[in-house]
C-alpha positions as CSV (number, residue, x, y, z in Angstrom):
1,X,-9.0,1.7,30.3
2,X,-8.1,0.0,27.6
3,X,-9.5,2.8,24.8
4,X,-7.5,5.2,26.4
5,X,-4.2,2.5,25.9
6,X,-4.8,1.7,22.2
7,X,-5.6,5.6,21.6
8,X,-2.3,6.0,23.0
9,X,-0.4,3.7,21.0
10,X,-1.5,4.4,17.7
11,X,-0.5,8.1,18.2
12,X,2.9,7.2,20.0
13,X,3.1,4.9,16.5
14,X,2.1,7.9,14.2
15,X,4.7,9.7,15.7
16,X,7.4,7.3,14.9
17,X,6.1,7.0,11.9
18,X,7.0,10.6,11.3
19,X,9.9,10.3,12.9
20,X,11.6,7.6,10.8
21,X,10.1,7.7,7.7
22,X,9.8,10.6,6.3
23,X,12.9,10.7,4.5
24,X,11.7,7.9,3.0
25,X,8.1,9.2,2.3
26,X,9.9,12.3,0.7
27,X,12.0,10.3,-1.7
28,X,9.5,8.2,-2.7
29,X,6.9,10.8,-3.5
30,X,9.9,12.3,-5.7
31,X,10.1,8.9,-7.7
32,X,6.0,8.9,-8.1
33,X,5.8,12.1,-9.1
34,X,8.7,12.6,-12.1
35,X,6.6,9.1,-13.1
36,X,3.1,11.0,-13.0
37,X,4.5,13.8,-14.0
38,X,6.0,11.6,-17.6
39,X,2.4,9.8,-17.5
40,X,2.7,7.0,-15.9
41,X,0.0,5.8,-12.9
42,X,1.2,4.6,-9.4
43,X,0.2,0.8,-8.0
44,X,-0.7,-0.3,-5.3
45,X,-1.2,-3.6,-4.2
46,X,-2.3,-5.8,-1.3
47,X,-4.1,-9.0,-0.1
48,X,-5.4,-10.1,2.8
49,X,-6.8,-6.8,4.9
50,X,-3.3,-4.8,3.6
51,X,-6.1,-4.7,0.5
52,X,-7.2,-1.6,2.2
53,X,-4.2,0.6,2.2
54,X,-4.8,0.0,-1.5
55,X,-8.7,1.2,-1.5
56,X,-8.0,3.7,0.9
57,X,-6.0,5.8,-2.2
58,X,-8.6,4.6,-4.8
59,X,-10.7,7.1,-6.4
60,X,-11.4,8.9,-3.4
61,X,-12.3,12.5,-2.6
62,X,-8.7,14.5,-2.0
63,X,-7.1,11.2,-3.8
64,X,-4.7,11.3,-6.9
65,X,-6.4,9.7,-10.4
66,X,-3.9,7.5,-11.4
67,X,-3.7,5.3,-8.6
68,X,-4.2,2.0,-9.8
69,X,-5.5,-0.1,-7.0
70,X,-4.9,-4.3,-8.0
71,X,-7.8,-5.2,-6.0
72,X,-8.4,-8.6,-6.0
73,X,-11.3,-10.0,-4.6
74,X,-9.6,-13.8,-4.7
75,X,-7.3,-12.2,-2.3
76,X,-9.5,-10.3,0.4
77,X,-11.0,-11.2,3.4
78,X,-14.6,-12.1,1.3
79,X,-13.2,-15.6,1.1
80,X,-11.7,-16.3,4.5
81,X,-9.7,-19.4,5.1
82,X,-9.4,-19.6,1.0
83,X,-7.9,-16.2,1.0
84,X,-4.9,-17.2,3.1
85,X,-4.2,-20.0,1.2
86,X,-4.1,-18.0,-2.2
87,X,-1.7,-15.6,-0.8
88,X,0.6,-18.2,0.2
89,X,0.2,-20.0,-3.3
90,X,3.1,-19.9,-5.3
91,X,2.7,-18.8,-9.2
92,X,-0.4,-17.1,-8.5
93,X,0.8,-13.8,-8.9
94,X,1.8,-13.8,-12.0
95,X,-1.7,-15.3,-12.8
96,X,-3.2,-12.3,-11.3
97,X,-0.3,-9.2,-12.9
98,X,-1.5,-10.6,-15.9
99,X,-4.7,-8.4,-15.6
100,X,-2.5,-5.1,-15.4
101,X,-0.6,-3.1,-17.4
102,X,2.6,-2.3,-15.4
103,X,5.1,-0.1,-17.5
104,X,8.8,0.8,-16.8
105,X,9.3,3.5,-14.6
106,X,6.4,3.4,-12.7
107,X,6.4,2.9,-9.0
108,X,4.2,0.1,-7.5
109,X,3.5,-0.2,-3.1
110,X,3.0,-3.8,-2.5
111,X,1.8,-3.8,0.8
112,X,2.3,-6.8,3.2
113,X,2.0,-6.4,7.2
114,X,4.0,-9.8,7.5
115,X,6.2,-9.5,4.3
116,X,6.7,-13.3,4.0
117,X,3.4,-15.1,2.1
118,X,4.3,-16.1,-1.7
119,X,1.8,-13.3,-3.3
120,X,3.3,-10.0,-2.1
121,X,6.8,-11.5,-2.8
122,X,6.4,-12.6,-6.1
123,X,4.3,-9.5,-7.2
124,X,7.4,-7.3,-6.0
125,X,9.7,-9.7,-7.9
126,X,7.9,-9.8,-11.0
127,X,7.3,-6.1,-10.6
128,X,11.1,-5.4,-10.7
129,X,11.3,-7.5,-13.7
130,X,9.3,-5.8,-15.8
131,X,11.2,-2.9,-14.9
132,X,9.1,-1.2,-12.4
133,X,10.2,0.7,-9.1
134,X,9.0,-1.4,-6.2
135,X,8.5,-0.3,-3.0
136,X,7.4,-2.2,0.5
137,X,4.6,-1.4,2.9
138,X,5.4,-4.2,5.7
139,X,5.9,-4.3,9.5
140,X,9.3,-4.7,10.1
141,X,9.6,-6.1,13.6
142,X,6.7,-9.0,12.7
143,X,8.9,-9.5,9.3
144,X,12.1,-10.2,10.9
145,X,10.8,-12.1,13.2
146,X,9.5,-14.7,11.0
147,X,10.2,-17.4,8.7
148,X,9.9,-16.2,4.6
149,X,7.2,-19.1,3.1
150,X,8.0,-18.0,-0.4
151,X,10.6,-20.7,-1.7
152,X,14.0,-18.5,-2.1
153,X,13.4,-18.0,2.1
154,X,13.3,-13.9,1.2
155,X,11.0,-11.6,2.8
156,X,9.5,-8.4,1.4
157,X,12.1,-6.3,2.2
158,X,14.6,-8.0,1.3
159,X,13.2,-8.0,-3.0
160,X,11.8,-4.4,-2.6
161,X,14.1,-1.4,-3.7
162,X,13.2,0.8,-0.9
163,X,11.2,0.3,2.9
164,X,8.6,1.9,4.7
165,X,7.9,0.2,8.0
166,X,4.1,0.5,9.3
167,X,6.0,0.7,12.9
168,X,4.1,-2.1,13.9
169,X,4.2,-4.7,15.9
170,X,4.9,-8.6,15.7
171,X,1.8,-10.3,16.0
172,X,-0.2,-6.7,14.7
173,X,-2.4,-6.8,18.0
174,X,-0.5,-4.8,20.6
175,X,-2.9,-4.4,24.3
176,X,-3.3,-7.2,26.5
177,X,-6.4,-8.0,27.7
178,X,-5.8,-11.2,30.0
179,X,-3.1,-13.1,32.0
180,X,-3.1,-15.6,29.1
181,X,-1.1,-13.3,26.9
182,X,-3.9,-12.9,24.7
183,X,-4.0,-9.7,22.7
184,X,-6.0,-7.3,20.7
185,X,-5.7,-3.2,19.1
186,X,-4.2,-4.2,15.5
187,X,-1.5,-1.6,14.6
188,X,-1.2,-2.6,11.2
189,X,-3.9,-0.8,8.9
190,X,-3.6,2.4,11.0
191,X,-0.3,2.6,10.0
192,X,-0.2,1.5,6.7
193,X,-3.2,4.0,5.9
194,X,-1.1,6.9,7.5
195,X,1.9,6.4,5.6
196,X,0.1,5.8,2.0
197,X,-2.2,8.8,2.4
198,X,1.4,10.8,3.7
199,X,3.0,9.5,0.5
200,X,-0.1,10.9,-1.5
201,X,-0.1,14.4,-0.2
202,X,3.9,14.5,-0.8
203,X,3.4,13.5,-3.9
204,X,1.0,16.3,-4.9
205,X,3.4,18.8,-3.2
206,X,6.4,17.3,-5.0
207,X,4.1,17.7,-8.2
208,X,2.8,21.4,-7.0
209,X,6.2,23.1,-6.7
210,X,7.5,21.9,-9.9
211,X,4.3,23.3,-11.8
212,X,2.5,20.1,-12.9
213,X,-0.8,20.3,-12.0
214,X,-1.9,17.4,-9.6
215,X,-4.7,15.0,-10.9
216,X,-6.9,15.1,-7.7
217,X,-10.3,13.9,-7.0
218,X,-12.8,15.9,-5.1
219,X,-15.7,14.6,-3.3
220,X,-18.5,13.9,-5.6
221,X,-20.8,14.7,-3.1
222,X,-20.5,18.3,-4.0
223,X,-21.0,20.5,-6.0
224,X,-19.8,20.2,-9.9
225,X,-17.4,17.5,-8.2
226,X,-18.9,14.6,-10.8
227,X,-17.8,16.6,-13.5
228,X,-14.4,17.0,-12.4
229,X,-13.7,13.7,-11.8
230,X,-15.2,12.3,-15.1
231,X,-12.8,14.3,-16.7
232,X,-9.9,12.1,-14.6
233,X,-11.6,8.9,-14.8
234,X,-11.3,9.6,-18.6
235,X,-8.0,10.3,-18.9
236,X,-6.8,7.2,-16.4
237,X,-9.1,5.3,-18.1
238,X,-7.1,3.6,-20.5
239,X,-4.3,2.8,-17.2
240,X,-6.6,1.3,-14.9
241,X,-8.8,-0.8,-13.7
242,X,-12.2,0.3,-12.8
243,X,-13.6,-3.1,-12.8
């Protein structure tokens, strides 16, 4: 059956995941943490349905505080068609960064299952100017097997200072379902939500064992948990964007 195929590809691509990058998870969670641990906030961004990798870590129960999620709803699938066209719009993202406060030193995940539209690319870019420590959330065997549309022919990867692959695959959908060649099962939010919520619990270890105490949300569906959270809302507030 099909169910019992796609079951077994997304835990064959979990594995992987775990498999090739971890080192990478590990030294990335370092980077996060010595920025948390100075006061900074981590970013995360991502249009298109990669916006979820960046709700997914958003003020959520077990979650970190100072995630800044740069949700734009310009940018998600509410406007479908128009938000396609946005992300491959050139000079739009530095319309949009101009709604955050991004700092030196901090680390920002722009995540991109392609890697190639205008948006991600130019918020990475931009990102690196201003000094901060960009890192990629793509699929790196649909990236490499495309053409860049951003104007300098780059990809993702190739402006981010360090990788992590979703372990993907080109196209996203990965079962057949007919002889046409027609397929289905996407690989890429599975992934990108593995490896994000991965980087999060590294990064409360890294911040555990060198005796900072990690900002994390609990679920404020029990009990005292809304007034441990207002006390982490209100000491992000100032960092990020609620609204």
């Amino acid at each position: 059956m099909l169910l019992d195929q796609y079951i077994r590809v997304v835990q064959e691509q979990l594995d992987y995941i775990l498999e090739t990058q971890r080192g990478k998870i590990t030294e990335i969670a370092g980077k996060i943490a010595e920025s948390i641990a100075a006061g900074g906030i981590m970013h995360v961004f991502g249009s298109g349905h990669s916006h979820m990798i960046a709700e997914d870590v958003f003020h959520r129960a077990g979650g970190l505080a100072c995630v800044n999620a740069m949700l734009e709803p310009s940018l998600m699938e509410l406007n479908i068609g128009r938000a396609t066209l946005l992300e491959r719009l050139p000079g739009y993202a530095e319309v949009l960064l101009t709604g955050y406060d991004l700092r030196p030193g901090e680390v920002i995940v722009v995540v991109s299952n392609s890697g190639i539209n205008a948006v991600p690319i130019e918020v990475a870019l931009a990102c690196k100017q201003r000094g901060l420590y960009v890192v990629a959330l793509t699929n790196m065997d649909h990236s490499m097997k495309t053409t860049s549309r951003h104007e300098s022919g780059m990809k993702l990867h190739e402006v981010a200072d360090i990788v992590l692959d979703n372990c993907g695959v080109y196209g996203d959908a990965v079962l057949s379902y007919d002889d046409g060649g027609q397929k289905m099962g996407a690989t890429s939010t599975i992934g990108g939500i593995a490896l994000i919520q991965a980087l999060t619990v590294a990064i409360v270890e890294v911040l555990q064992t060198s005796g900072y105490k990690p900002p994390v949300l609990i679920s404020a569906n029990r009990d005292g948990g809304d007034g441990h959270n207002q006390k982490l809302i209100d000491r992000y507030r100032s960092r990020i964007r609620y609204l």
